[in-house]
C-alpha positions in Angstrom: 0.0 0.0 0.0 1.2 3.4 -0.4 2.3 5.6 2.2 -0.8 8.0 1.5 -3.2 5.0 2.0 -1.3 4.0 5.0 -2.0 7.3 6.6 -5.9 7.5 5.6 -5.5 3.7 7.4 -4.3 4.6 10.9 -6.1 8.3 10.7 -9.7 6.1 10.1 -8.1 3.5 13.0 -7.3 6.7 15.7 -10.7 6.9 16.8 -10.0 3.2 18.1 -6.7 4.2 20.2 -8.2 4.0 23.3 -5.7 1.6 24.6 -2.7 0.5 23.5 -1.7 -2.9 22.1 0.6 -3.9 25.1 -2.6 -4.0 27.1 -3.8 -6.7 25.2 -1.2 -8.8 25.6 -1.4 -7.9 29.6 -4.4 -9.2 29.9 -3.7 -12.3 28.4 -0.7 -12.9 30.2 -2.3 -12.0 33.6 -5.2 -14.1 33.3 -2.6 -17.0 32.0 -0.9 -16.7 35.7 -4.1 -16.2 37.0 -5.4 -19.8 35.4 -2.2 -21.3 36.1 -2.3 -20.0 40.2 -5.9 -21.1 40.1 -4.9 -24.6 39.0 -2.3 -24.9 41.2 -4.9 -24.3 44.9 -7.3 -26.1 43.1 -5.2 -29.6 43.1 -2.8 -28.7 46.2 -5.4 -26.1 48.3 -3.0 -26.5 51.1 -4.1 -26.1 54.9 -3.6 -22.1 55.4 -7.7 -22.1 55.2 -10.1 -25.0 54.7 -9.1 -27.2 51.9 -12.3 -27.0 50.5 -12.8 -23.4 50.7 -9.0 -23.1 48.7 -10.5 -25.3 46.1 -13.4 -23.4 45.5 -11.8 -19.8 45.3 -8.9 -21.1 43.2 -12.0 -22.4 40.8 -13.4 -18.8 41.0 -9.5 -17.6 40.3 -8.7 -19.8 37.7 -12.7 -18.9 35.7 -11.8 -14.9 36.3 -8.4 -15.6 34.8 -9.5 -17.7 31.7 -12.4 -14.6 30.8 -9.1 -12.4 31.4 -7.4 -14.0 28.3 -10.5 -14.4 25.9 -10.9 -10.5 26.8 -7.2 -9.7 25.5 -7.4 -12.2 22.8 -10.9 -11.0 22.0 -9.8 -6.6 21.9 -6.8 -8.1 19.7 -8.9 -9.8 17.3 -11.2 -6.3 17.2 -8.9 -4.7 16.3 -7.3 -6.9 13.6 -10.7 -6.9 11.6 -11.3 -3.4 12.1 -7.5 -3.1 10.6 -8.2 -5.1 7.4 -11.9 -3.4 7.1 -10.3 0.5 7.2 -7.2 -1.1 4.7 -9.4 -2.9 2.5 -11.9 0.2 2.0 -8.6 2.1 1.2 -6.9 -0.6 -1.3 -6.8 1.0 -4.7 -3.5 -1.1 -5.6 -3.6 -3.9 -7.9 -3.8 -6.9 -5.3 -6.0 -9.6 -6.0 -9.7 -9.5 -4.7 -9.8 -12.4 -3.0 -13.7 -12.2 -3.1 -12.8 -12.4 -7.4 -10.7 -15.5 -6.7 -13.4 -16.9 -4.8 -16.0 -16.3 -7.3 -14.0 -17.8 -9.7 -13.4 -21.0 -7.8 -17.6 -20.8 -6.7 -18.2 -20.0 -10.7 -15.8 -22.1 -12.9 -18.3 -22.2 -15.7 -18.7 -18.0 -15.7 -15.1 -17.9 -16.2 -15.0 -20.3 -19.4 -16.9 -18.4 -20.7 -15.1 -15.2 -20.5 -12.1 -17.1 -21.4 -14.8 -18.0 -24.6 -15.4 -14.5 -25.3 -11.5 -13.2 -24.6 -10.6 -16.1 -27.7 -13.5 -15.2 -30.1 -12.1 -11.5 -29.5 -9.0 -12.5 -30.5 -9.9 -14.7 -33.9 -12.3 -12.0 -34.9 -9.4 -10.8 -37.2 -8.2 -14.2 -38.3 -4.7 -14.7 -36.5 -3.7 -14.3 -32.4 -1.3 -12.1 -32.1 2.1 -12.6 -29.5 0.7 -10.0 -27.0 -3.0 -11.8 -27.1 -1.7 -15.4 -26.7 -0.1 -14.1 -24.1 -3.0 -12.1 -22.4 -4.8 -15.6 -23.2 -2.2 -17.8 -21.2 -2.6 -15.1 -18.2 -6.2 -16.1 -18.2 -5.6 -19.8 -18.4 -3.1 -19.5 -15.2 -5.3 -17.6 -13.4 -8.4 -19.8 -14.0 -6.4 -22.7 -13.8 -7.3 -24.5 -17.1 -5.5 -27.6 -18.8 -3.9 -26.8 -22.2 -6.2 -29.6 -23.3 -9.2 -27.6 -22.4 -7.9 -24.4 -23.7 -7.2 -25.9 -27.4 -11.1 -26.9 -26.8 -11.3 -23.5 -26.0 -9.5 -21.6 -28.5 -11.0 -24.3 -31.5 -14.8 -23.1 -30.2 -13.8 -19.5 -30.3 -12.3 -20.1 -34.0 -15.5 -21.7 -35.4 -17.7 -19.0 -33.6 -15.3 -16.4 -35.0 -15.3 -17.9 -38.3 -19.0 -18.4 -38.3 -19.6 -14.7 -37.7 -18.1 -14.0 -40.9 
């Protein structure tokens, strides 16, 4: 991404600075020690109060700790999505659109048939050119088809183009 998208990026993400990222991972690391403490009295309560009493605040201890780590892991994950949302609103790049690449995999039979068009296009003057084979062969990468299945291809296009005529 360029640097201008990169600043629209994190100028949409500062309304969402409320805390910073180290909290996060303080959250989850506290309620780790937390769990772990809690686990600990909860096997070997010890006799400084009634065994039974240990056993049931280290349970209490080791729940409050393990909603302490989904909370961390849950702000982190927030903020990831709301990260890839503001970038991908501001992608103007030539990526790939994953949602196209999954519409062509959804859609096979869509995309032969712009593959169709993309040959007759080329045959409708008779010879395919060096630059449109190679357009053509970009398209048959992309959408993954056999050589087999684009000689199919490119013979249907030739009759079609021929038939025109």
């Amino acid at each position: 991404m360029a640097t201008a998208d990169m600043d629209a990026v994190d100028e949409r993400l500062a309304i969402f600075d409320d805390e910073p990222d180290i909290n996060d991972w303080v959250e989850v690391m506290s309620g780790a020690a937390m769990v772990l403490l809690g686990l600990f009295h909860m096997f070997s309560p010890g006799d400084l109060v009634n065994p039974d009493t240990m056993q049931w605040f280290a349970a209490t201890v080791t729940a409050a700790g393990l909603v302490w780590i989904g909370h961390g892991l849950k702000d982190m994950a927030v903020k990831e999505i709301r990260r890839s949302m503001a970038m991908l609103e501001q992608s103007t790049s030539a990526a790939p659109d994953h949602g196209l690449i999954r519409d062509v995999l959804l859609n096979p039979d869509a995309y032969r048939d712009f593959l169709l068009d993309a040959y007759q296009q080329a045959w409708e003057d008779g010879v395919i050119t060096e630059e449109e084979m190679e357009e053509l062969r970009s398209f048959q990468q992309a959408l993954r088809i056999s050589d087999e299945e684009m000689d199919e291809i490119s013979e249907q296009a030739k009759e079609a183009a021929q038939d025109a005529e």
